[in-house]
C-alpha positions in Angstrom: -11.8 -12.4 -13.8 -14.9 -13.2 -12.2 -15.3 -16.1 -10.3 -19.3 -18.0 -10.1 -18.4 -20.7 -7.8 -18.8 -19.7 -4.4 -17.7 -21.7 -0.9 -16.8 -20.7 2.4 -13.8 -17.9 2.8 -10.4 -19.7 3.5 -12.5 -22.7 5.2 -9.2 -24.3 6.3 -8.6 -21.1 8.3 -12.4 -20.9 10.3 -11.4 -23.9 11.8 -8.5 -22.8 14.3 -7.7 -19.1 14.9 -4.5 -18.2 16.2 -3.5 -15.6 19.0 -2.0 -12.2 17.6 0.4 -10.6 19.1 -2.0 -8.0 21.1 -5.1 -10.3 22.1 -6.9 -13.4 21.9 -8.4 -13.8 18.3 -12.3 -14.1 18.6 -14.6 -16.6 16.6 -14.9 -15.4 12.6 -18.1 -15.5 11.2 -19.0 -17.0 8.6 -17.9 -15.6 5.1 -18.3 -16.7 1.5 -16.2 -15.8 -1.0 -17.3 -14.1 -4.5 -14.0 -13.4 -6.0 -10.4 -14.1 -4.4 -7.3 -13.3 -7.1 -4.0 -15.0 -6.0 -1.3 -13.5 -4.0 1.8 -14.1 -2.9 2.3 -14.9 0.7 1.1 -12.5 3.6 4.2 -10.0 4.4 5.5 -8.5 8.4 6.2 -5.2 8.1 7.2 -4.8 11.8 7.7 -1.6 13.9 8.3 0.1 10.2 6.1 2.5 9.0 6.2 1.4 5.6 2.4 -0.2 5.0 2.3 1.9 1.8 5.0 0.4 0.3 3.8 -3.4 1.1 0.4 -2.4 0.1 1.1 -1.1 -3.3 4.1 -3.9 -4.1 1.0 -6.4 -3.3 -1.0 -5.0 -5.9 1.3 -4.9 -8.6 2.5 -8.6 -7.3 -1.2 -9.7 -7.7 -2.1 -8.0 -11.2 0.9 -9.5 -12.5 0.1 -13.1 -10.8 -3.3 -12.9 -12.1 -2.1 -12.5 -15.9 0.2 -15.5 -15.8 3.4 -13.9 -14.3 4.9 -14.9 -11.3 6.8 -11.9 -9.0 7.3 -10.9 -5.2 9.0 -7.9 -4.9 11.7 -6.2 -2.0 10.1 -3.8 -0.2 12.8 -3.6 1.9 14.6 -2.0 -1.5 12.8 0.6 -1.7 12.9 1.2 1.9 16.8 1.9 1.1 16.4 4.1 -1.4 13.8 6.3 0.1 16.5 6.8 3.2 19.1 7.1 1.3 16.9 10.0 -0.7 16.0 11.5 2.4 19.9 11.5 3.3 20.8 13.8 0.4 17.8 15.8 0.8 18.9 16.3 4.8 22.5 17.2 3.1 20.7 20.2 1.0 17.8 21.5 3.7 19.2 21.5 7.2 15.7 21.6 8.4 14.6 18.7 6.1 13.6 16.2 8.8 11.8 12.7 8.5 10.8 11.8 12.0 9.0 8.7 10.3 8.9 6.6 7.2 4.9 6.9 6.5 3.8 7.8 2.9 1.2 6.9 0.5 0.8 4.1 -2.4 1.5 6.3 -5.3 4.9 7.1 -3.6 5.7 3.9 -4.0 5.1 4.7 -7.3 7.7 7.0 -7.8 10.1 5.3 -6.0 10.1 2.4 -8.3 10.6 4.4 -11.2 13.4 6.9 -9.9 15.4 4.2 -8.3 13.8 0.0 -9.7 13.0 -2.7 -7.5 14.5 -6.3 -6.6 13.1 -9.2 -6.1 12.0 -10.4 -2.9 14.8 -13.2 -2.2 17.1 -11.0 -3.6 16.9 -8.2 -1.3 15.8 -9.4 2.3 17.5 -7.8 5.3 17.4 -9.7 8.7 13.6 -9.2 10.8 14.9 -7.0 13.5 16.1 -4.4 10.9 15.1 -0.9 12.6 14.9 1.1 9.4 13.8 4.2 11.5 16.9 4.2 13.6 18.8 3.9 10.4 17.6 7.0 8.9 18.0 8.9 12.1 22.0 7.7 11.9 22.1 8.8 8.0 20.7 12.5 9.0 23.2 13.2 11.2 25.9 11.9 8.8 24.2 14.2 6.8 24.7 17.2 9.2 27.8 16.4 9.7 29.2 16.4 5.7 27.4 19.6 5.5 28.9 20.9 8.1 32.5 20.4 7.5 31.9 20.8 4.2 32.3 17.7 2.8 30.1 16.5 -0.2 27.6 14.8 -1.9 29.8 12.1 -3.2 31.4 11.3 0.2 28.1 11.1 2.1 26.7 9.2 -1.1 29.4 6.8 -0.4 29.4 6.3 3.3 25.8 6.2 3.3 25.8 3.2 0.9 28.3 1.4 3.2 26.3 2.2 6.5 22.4 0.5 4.4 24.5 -2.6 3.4 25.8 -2.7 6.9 22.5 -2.1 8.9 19.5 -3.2 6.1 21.5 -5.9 3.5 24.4 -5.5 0.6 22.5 -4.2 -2.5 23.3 -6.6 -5.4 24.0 -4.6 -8.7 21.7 -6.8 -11.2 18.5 -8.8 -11.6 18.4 -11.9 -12.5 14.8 -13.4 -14.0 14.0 -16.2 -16.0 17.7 -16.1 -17.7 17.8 -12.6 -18.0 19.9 -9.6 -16.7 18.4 -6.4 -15.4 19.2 -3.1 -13.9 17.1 -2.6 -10.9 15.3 0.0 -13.2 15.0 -1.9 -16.4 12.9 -4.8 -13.9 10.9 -1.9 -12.1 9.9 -0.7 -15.6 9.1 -3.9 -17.0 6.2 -4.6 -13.8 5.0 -0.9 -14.1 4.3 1.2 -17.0 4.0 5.0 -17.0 -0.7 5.7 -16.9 -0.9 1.9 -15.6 -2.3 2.9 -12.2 -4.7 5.9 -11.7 -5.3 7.0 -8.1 -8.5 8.1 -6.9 -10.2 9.6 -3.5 -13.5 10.9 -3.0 -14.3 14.3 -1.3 -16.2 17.3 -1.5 -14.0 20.0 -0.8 -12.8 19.8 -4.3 -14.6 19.4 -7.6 -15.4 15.9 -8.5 -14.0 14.4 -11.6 -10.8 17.4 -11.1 -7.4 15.7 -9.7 -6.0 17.7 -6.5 -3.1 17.0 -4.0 -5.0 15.3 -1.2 -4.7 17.2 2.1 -2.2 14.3 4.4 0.5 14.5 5.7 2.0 11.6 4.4 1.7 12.8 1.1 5.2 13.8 0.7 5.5 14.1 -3.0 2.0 15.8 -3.8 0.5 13.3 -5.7 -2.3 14.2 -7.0 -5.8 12.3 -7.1 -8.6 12.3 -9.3 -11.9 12.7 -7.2 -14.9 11.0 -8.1 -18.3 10.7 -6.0 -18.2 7.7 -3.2 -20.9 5.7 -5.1 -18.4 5.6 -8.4 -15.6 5.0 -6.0 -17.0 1.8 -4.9 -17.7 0.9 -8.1 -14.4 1.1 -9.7 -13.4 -1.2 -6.6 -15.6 -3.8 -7.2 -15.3 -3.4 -11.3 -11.3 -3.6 -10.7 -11.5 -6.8 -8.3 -14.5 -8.8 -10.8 -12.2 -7.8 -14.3 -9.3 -9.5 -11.9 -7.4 -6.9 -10.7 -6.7 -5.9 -7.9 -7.0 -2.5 -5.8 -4.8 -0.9 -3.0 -6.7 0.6 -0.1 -5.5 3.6 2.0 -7.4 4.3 4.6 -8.1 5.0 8.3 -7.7 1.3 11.1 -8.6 3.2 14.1 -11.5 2.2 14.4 -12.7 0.5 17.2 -14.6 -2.2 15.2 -11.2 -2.8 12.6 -10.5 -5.9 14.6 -7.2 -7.3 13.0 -7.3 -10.6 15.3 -10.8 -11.3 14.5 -9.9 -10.0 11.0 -12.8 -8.2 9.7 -13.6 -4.3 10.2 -17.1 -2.5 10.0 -19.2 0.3 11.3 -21.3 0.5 14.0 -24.4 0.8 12.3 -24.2 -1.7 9.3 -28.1 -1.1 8.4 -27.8 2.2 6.4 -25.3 3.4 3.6 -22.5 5.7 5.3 -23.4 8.7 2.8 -21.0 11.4 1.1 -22.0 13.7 3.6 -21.4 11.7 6.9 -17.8 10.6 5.1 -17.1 14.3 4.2 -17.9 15.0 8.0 -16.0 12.6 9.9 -13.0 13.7 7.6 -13.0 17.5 8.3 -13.4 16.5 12.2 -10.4 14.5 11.9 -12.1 10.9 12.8 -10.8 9.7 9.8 -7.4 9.8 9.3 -4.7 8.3 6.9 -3.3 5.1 9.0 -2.8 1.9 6.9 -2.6 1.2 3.4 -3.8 -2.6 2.4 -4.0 -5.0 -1.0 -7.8 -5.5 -1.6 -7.8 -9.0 -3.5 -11.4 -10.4 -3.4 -15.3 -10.0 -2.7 -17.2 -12.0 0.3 -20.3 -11.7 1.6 -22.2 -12.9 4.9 -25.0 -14.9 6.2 -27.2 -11.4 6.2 -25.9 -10.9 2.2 -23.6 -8.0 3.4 -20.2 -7.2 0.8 -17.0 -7.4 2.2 -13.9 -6.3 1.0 -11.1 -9.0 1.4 -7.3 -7.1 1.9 -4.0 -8.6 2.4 -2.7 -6.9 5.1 1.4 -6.6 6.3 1.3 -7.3 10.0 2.3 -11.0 9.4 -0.3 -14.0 10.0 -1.2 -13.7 13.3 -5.0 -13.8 12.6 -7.8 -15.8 11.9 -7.7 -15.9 8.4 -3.9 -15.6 8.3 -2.8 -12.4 7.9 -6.1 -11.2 5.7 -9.1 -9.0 6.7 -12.1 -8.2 5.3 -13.3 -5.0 5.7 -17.5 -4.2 5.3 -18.8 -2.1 2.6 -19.8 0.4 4.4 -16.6 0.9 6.3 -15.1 1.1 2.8 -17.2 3.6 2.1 -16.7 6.0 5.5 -12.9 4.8 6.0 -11.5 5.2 2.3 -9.1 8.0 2.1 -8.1 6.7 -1.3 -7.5 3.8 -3.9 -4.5 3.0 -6.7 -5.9 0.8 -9.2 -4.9 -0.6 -12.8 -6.5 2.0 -15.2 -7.9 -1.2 -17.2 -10.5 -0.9 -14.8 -12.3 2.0 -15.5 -14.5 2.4 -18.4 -13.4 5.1 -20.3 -9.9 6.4 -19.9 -9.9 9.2 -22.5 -12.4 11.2 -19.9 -9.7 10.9 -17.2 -7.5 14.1 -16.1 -4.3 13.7 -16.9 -1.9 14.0 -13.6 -0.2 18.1 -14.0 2.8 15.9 -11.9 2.9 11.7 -13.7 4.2 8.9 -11.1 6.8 8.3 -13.8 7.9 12.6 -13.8 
């Protein structure tokens, strides 16, 4: 949905920053807004390392707001479930060992379809829930049921008791509009298997082939179809003026991303970052998979340049409350990848199929 009228990006906000948590916020600019789709409310994901997961759940909040249905979603649920996953794997693979909780959108993927999702209200642990020293307890449960040779059941079991105890008691149903759900019949009735299509753009692989993208976080090999940085940005904007919205993976470190003054760009805004100067900084390791945000509109400023405007998880403390807006051209250098509704691209038939679907 495209929106003509424009006025001044979340004028309410310009008028009174607050102070973030690291520094004093400095005076915004001044920002109009092309296109903002509705959200639900801006998210804390805390010490976690779990951006992916509150990136991706805001997309799939949004593209559902935006065609007339209301959600917000746990991601505190499938923060459970990927533990408790990486407990039984621990159990099978002494040397399996998750020394963090990163990932990448389409994980989140996955893990909605292996194991549903719950409501936000319905699954909401307490905010000083330390999920990473949680997993560190479940490995070494795991170590010890291997070791004295006890099984997948009984670590199954105390495992469960040890997640209610530390994150929150897992209800058994959903309950929406009247209905009753399993947490999977709900996950599969917000996602369907081909609706999201994730792309990157580099040129150590063919474009328009899909390939496991080279990061770390990229625990289940998800594939990604890559496309030239020109059609990249296109999709994005296509997806965000057909009303939907886009999640954004990409690197925050930056020295210009500026989370308290809430906007992000490069140092040279005059020229077009090129495929070439991206595909450098990449293989010299300037950028870097950090954060994974909800792009949700289109803004532009006095001199006419396009931002990007994301919903970030690092709670409100911000000028604009939580949200950033990121500069074309740091979109375009900073991108390592985007998950998108397939409705926005223009001809579906000529896209690779996955070799490995989300819903596999």
């Amino acid at each position: 949905m495209r929106y003509h009228t424009i006025f001044i990006l979340f004028a309410a906000l310009l008028c009174s920053c607050s102070k973030s948590q690291e520094k004093e916020a400095t005076a915004p600019a001044k920002y109009h807004t092309d296109i903002l789709l509705r959200t639900t409310p801006v998210k804390q994901q805390g010490d976690s390392n779990l951006c992916w997961v509150y990136a991706m759940l805001a997309t799939i909040e949004t593209e559902h707001i935006m065609a007339g249905d209301s959600v917000e979603l746990s991601a505190a649920y499938l923060a459970r479930m990927y533990i408790r996953e990486q407990t039984m794997l621990r159990y099978g693979q002494a040397r399996h060992e998750m020394k963090d909780m990163r990932g990448m959108a389409p994980m989140t993927l996955r893990l909605l379809n292996r194991y549903g999702a719950m409501p936000h209200n319905s699954y909401r642990p307490a905010d000083d829930t330390d999920y990473l020293v949680t997993l560190r307890k479940l490995q070494r449960m795991a170590d010890h049921h291997r070791t004295q040779r006890r099984g997948l059941t009984s670590l199954g079991q105390e495992a469960d008791r040890l997640l209610d105890d530390r994150i929150a008691p897992m209800p058994l149903f959903v309950y929406m509009l009247g209905c009753q759900y399993t947490p999977l019949e709900f996950a599969h009735s917000l996602v369907g298997r081909d609706e999201y299509v994730a792309l990157t753009s580099f040129t150590h692989h063919p474009f328009g082939q899909r390939f496991p993208l080279e990061s770390p976080d990229n625990r289940y090999q998800d594939e990604y179809l890559n496309v030239p940085l020109d059609s990249l940005c296109h999709y994005i904007i296509r997806a965000l003026r057909g009303g939907h919205p886009v999640c954004w993976e990409g690197d925050t470190s930056e020295p210009l991303f500026d989370f308290s003054g809430g906007s992000a760009h490069m140092a040279d805004e005059s020229r077009k970052v090129t495929q070439e100067e991206r595909q450098e900084a990449f293989e010299r390791g300037e950028t870097t998979d950090d954060h994974c945000m909800a792009i949700v509109g289109l803004a532009h400023d006095r001199q006419g340049r396009r931002f990007f405007i994301c919903k970030n998880s690092w709670g409100t403390g911000n000028c604009y409350h939580g949200m950033m807006l990121l500069s074309e051209n740091y979109v375009r250098a900073k991108t390592i990848c985007v998950v998108l509704s397939s409705d926005a691209l223009p001809d579906m038939s000529q896209i690779v199929p996955r070799e490995k679907d989300f819903f596999d």
